[in-house]
TORKENU-588125 format. One record per atom (N, C-alpha, C): residue number from 1; residue in one letter; x, y, z. Coordinates in pm, whole numbers, padded with zeros to 5 digits, always signed. Example, Ala and Ser with C-alpha at 12.3 -4.5 7.8 and 13.67 -1.06 7.14 Angstrom:
   i aa      u      v      w
   1  a +01319 -00569 +00780
   1  a +01230 -00450 +00780
   1  a +01320 -00330 +00780
   2  s +01285 -00225 +00708
   2  s +01367 -00106 +00714
   2  s +01290 +00003 +00787
END
This chain:
   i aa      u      v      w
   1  x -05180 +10379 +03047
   1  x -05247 +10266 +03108
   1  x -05297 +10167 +03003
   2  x -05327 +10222 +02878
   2  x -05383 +10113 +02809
   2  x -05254 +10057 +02738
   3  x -05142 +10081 +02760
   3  x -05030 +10013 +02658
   3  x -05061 +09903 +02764
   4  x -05053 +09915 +02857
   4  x -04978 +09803 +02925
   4  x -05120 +09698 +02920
   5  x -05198 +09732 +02895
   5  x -05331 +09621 +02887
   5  x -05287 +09573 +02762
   6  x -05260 +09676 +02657
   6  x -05237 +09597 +02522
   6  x -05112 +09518 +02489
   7  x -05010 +09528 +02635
   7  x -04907 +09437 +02614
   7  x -04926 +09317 +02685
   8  x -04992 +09317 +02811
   8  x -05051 +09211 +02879
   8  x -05099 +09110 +02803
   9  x -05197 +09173 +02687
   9  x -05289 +09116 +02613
   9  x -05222 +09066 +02525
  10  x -05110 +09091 +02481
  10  x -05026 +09042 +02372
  10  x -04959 +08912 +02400
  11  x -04861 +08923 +02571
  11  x -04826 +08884 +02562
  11  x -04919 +08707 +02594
  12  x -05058 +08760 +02686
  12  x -05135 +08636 +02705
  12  x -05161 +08527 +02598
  13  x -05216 +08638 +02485
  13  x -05203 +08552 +02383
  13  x -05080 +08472 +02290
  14  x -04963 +08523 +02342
  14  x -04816 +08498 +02285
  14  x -04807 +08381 +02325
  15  x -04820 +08326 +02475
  15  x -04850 +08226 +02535
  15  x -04958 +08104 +02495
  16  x -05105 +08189 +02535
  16  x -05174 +08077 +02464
  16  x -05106 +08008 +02373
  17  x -05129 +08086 +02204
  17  x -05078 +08077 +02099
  17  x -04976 +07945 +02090
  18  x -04924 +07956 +02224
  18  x -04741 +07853 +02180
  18  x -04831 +07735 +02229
  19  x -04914 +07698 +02304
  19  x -04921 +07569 +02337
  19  x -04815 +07522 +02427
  20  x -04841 +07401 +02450
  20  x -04763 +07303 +02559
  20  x -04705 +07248 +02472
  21  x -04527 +07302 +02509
  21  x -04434 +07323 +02449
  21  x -04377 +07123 +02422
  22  x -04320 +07087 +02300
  22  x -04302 +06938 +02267
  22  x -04125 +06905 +02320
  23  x -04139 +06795 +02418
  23  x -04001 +06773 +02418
  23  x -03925 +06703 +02326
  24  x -03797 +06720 +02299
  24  x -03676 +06679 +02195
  24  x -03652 +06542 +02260
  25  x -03683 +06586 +02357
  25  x -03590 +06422 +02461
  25  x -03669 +06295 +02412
  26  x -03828 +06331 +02384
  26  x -03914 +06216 +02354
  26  x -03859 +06145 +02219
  27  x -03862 +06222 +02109
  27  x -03792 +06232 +01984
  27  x -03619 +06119 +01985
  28  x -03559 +06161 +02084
  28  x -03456 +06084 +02069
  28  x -03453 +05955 +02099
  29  x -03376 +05860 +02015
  29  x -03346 +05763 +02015
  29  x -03266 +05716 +02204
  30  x -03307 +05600 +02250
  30  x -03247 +05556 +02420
  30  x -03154 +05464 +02319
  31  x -03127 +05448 +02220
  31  x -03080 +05330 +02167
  31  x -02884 +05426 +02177
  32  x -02785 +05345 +02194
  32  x -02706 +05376 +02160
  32  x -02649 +05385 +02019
  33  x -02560 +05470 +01942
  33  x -02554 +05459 +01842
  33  x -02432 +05396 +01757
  34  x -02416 +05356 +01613
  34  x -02289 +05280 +01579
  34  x -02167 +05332 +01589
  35  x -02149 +05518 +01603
  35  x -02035 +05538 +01699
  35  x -02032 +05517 +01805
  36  x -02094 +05496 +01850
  36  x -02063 +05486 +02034
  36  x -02044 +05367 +02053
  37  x -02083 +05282 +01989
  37  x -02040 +05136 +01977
  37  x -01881 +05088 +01945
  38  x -01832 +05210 +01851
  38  x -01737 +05161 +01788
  38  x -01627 +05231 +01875
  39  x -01657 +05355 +01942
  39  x -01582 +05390 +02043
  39  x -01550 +05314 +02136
  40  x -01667 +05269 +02191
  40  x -01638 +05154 +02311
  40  x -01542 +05023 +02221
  41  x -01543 +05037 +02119
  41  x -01446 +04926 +02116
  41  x -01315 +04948 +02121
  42  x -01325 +05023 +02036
  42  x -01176 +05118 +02063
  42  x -01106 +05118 +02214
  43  x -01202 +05194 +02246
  43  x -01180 +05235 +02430
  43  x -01165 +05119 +02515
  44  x -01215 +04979 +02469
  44  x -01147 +04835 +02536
  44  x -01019 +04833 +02512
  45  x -01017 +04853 +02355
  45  x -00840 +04778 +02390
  45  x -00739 +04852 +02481
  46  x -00776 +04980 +02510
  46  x -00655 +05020 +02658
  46  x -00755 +04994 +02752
  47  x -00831 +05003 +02782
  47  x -00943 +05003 +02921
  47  x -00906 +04865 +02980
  48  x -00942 +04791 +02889
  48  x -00925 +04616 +02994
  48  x -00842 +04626 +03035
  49  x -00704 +04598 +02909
  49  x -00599 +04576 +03017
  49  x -00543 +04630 +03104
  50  x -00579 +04799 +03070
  50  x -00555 +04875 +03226
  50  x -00641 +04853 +03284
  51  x -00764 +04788 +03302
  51  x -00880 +04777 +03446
  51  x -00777 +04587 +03504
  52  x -00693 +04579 +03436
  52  x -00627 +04418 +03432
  52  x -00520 +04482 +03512
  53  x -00419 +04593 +03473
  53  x -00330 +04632 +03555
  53  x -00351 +04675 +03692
  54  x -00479 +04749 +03692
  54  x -00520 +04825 +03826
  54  x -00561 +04737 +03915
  55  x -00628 +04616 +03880
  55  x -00670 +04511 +03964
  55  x -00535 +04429 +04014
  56  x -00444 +04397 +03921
  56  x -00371 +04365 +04020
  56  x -00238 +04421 +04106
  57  x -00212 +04558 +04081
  57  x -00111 +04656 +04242
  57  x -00225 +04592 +04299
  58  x -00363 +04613 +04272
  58  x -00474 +04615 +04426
  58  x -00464 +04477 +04503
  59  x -00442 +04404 +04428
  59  x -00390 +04253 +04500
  59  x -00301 +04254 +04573
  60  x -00166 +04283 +04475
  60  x -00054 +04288 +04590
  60  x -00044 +04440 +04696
  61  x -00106 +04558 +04633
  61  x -00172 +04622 +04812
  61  x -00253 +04577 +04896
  62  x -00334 +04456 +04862
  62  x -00442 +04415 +04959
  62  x -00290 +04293 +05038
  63  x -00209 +04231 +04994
  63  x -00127 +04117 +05044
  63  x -00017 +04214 +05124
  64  x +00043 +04320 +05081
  64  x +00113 +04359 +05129
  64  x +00061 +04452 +05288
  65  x -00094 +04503 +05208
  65  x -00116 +04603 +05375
  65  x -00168 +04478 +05470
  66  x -00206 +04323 +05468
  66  x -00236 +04256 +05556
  66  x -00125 +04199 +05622
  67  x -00003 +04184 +05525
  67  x +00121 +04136 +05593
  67  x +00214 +04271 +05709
  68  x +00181 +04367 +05607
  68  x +00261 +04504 +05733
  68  x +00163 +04489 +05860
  69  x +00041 +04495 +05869
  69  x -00069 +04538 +05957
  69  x -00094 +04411 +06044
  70  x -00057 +04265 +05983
  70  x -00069 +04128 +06048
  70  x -00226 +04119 +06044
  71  x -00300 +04188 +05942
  71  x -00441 +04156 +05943
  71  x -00532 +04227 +06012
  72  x -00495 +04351 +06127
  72  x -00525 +04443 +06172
  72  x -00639 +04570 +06054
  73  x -00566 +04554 +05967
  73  x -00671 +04655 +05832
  73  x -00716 +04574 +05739
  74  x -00782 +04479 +05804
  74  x -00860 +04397 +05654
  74  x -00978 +04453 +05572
  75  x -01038 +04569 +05661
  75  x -01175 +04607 +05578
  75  x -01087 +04705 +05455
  76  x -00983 +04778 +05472
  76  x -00879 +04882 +05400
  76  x -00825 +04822 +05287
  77  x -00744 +04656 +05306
  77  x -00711 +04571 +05251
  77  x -00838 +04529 +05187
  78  x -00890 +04538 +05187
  78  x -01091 +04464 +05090
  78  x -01056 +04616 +05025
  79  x -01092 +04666 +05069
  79  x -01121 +04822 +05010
  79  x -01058 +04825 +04830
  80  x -00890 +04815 +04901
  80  x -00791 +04823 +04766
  80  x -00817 +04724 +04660
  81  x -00911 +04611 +04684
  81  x -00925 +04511 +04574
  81  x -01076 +04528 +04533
  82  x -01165 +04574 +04633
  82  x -01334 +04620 +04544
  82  x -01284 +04752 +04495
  83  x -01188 +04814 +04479
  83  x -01158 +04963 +04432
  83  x -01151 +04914 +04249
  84  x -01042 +04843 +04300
  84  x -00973 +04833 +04184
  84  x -01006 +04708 +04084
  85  x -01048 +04585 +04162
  85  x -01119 +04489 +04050
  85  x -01301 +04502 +04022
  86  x -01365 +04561 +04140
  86  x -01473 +04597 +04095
  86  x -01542 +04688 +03972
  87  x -01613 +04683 +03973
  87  x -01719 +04746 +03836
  87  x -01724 +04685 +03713
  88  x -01691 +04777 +03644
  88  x -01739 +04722 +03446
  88  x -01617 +04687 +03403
  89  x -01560 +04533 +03350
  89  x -01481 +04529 +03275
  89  x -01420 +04578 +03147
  90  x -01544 +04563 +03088
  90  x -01561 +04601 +02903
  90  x -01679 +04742 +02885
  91  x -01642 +04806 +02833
  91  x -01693 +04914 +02788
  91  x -01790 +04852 +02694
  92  x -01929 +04963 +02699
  92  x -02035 +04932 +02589
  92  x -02111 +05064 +02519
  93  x -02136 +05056 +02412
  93  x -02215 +05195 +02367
  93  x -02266 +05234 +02474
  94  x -02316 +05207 +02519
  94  x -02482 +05252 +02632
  94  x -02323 +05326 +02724
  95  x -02257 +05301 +02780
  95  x -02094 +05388 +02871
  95  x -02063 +05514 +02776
  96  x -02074 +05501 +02636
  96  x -01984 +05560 +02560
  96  x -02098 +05713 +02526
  97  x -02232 +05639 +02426
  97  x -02291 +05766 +02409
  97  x -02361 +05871 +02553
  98  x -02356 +05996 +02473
  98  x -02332 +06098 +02555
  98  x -02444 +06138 +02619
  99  x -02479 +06213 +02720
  99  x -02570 +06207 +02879
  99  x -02689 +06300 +02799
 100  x -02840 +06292 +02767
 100  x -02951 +06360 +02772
 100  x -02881 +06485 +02838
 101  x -02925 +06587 +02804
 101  x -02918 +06752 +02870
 101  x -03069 +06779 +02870
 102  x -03129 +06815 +02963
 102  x -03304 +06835 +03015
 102  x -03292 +07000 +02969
END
């Protein structure tokens, strides 16, 4: 019976002892860094012009499904062109460096 008081006791104070533990996350930089910068540049020169290719099949699928359909699927036809010309053109550090882990 008394080990276990004297491990209780150990470990209470093991605890105390550590304090309120410091996060790493505070410590890090939110800033992106000059690789990730230089990646994203990299990663433009195929990215655009394939986000340039993908945008336009989505054109001529948005022209072609309104001409099969006679205008019947226009929200489908929208669809294929916010799919494909929407979002981020150009890549930027802040895309490139890599996700906080908690």
């Amino acid at each position: 019976m008394s080990s276990r008081r004297w491990i209780a006791a150990l470990l209470a104070l093991l605890l105390v002892g550590m304090g309120a533990p410091t996060g790493w996350a505070d410590e890090r930089s939110t800033e992106p860094s000059a690789g990730a910068n230089a990646a994203a540049a990299v990663g433009d020169v195929f990215y655009v012009p394939g986000k340039a290719i993908v945008c336009g099949v989505s054109g001529v699928l948005y022209i072609a499904t309104m001409a099969l359909t006679f205008g019947a699927l226009y929200q489908e036809a929208t669809d294929f062109v916010k799919g494909g010309c929407g979002g981020k053109w150009v890549l930027t550090g802040e895309d490139i460096k890599p996700a906080q882990s908690f």
